[in-house]
C-alpha positions in Angstrom: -74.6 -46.2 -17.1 -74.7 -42.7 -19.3 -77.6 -42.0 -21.8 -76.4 -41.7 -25.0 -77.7 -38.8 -26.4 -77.9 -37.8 -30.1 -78.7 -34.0 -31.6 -80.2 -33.8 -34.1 -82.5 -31.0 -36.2 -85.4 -31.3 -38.5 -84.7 -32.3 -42.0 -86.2 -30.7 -45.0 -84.2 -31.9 -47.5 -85.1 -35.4 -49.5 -84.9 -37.5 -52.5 -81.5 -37.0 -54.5 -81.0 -33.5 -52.7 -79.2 -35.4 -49.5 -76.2 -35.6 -51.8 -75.7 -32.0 -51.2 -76.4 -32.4 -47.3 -74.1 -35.5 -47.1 -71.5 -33.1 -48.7 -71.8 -30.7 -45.6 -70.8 -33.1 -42.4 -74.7 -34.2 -42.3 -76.2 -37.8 -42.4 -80.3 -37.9 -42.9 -82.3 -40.0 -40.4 -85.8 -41.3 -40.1 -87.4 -41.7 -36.6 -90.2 -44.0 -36.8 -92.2 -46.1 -34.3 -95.8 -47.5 -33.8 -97.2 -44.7 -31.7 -95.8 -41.7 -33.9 -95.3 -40.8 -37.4 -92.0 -40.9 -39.2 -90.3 -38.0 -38.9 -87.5 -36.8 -41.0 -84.2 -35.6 -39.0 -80.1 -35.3 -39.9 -77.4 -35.4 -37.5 -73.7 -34.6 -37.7 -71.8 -37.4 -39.2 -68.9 -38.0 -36.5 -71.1 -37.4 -33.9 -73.4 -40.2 -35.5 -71.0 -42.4 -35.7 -70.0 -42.1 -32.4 -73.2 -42.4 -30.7 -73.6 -46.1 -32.9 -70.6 -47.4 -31.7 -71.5 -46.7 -28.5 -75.2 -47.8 -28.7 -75.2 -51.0 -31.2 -77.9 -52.2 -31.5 -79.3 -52.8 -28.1 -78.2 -49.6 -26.0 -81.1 -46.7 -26.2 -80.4 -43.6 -28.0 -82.3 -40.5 -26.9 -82.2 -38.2 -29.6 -82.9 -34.7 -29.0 -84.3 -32.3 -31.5 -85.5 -29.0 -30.9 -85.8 -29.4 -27.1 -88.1 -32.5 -27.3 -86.2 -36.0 -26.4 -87.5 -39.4 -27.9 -86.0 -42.3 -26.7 -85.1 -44.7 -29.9 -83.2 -47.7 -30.8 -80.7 -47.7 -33.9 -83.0 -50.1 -36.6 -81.0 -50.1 -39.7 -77.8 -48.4 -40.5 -77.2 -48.1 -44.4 -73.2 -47.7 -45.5 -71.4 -46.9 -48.7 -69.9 -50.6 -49.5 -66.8 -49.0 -50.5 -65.7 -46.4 -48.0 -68.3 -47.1 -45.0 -69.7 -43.8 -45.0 -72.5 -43.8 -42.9 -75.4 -42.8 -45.4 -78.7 -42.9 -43.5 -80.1 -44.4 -40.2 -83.8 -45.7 -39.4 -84.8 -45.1 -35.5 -87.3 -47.1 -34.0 -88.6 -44.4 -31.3 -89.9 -47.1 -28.3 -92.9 -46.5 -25.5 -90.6 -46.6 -22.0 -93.8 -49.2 -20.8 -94.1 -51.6 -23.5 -91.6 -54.4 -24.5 -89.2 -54.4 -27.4 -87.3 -57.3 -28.6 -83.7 -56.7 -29.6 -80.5 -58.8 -30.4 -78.1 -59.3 -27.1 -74.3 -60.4 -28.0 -72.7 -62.8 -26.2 -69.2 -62.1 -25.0 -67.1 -64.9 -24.0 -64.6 -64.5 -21.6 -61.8 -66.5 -19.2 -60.3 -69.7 -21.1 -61.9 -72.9 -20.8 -59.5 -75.2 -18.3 -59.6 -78.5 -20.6 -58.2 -75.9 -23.4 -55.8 -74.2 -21.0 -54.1 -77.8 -20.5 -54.0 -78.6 -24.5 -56.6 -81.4 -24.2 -59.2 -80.0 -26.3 -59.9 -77.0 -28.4 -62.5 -74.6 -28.0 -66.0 -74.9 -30.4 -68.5 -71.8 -30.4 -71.7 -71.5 -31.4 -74.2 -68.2 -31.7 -72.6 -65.4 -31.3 -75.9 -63.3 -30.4 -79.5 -64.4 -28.9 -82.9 -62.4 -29.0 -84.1 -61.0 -26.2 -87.5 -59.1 -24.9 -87.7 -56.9 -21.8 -88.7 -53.0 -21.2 -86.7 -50.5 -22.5 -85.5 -49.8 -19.5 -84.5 -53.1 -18.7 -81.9 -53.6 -21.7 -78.5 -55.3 -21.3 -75.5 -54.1 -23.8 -74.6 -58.0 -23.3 -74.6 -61.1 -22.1 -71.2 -62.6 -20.6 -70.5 -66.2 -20.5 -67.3 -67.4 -18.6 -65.6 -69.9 -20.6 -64.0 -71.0 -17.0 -67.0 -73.4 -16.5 -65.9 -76.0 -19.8 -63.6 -77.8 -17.1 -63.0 -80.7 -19.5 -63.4 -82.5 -23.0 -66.9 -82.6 -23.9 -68.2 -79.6 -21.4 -70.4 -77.1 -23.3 -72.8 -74.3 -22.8 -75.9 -74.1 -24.0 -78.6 -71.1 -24.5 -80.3 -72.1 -21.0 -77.6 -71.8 -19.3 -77.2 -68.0 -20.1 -77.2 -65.7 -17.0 -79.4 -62.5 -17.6 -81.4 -60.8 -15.2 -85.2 -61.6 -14.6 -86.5 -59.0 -16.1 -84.8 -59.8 -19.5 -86.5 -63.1 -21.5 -84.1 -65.1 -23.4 -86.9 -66.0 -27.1 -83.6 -68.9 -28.4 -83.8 -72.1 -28.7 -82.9 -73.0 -24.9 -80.7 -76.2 -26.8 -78.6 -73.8 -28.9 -75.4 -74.3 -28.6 -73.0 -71.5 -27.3 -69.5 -73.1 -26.3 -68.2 -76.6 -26.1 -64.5 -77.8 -25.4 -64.0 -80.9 -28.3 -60.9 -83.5 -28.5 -58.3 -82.3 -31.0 -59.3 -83.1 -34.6 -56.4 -85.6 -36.1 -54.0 -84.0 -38.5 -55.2 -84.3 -42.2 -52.6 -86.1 -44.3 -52.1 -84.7 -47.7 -50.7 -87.0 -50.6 -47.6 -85.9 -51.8 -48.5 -86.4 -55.7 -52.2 -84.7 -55.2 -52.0 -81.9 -58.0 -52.3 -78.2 -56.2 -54.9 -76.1 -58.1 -54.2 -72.8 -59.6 -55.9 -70.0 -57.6 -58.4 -67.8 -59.8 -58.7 -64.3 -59.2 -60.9 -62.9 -56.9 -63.6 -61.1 -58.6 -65.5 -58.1 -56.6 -68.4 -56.7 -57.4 -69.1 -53.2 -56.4 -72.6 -52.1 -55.7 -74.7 -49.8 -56.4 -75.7 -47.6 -53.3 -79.2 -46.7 -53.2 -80.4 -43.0 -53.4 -82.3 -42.2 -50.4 -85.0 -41.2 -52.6 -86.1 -44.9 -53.6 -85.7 -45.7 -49.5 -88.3 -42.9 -48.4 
C-alpha cells in the first residue's frame, strides 16, 4: 500500500492572524505526541484535504517538513459548519514500536441470502470498532461478508470479526454487527387520525472558534 505523505512547512503565524493565512490556500496544523513537543505547521489546503480522505482516521500520514518525516495519525479535524472548510488539524505524531489504539470501520459487503430471497430484511449494528496494534500493523478496515446471514435469524457479532493477529479487537465481543430479521408487519394507519402541521425547521448556525482560544 502507498505512504501517504503530507508537506508541510513550519508555522509562525497564530492566534487571530491565521485568518490571513487561511486566506492564502494555507490550513494551520499542530503535530503533537507523547514523546515530542507540539509543534506548529500549515499545509496547502487541497492537498490537505486530499491526504484526509485518503488517510481517515486510521491510515498513517507521514508529514514531511523541512526534510525531516514524522509519521502521525490525523487526531481531530475542525470544519467551518457552513461551507466545510477545513480550518485546522491536530496530528498525533506515533513511536513506530509502541501501540496506538485507533477506530477501524466495518464495511459490509455481498447480500445476505435470506434477504436475497425476500424472507427477511437486513438489521446493522456498529458501524466501527476500536482497535490496538503497532503502527505498522494498521488496517484501513475491517470487511464482513454479509454472504454468511444464510437465513432469518443469522447474525454477526463483534467476535466474529476477521482481522489479522497482530490487530486486537478492545469491543464488546457480543456487539452486534449484522443480523437478517422477519419482515416487520405493515403499520395500519386510521383513516380519521388528524395529520399534524409540520413546523419549520429551525437551524442554528455556529460560531466557529478562532484558533487562538484552541492553542
Amino acid at each position: 500500500m502507498d505512504q501517504i505523505v503530507l508537506n508541510t512547512s513550519t508555522r509562525t503565524v497564530i492566534g487571530k492572524q491565521v485568518r490571513a493565512l487561511r486566506r492564502h490556500g494555507q490550513v494551520p496544523l499542530v503535530m503533537y505526541g507523547a514523546q515530542t513537543d507540539a509543534v506548529s505547521l500549515q499545509a496547502d489546503a487541497k492537498e490537505l484535504a486530499r491526504v484526509l480522505r485518503q488517510a481517515g482516521g486510521s491510515r498513517l500520514i507521514a508529514v514531511s517538513t523541512g526534510g525531516a518525516t514524522q509519521m502521525t495519525l490525523a487526531r481531530a479535524v475542525q470544519r467551518e459548519p457552513i461551507s466545510g472548510q477545513i480550518l485546522h488539524v491536530d496530528l498525533l505524531a506515533v513511536s513506530m514500536t509502541e501501540r496506538i489504539t485507533v477506530e477501524a470501520p466495518i464495511v459490509l459487503e455481498g447480500k445476505s441470502p435470506a434477504v436475497r430471497r425476500g424472507e427477511g430484511v437486513l438489521v446493522t449494528g456498529i458501524n466501527s470498532v476500536e482497535i490496538e496494534c503497532l503502527p505498522g500493523d494498521l488496517i484501513d478496515n475491517i470487511r464482513v461478508d454479509l454472504e454468511r446471514l444464510a437465513s432469518v435469524g443469522d447474525a454477526l457479532y463483534v467476535k466474529d470479526l476477521d482481522v489479522p493477529a497482530a490487530v486486537k479487537v478492545l469491543a464488546d465481543p457480543e456487539e452486534m454487527v449484522a443480523r437478517v430479521t422477519y419482515l416487520a408487519a405493515e403499520e395500519v394507519v386510521a383513516a380519521e387520525a388528524p395529520t399534524a402541521e409540520a413546523e419549520p425547521e429551525v437551524i442554528a448556525r455556529g460560531k466557529v472558534e478562532e484558533e487562538g482560544e484552541e492553542e
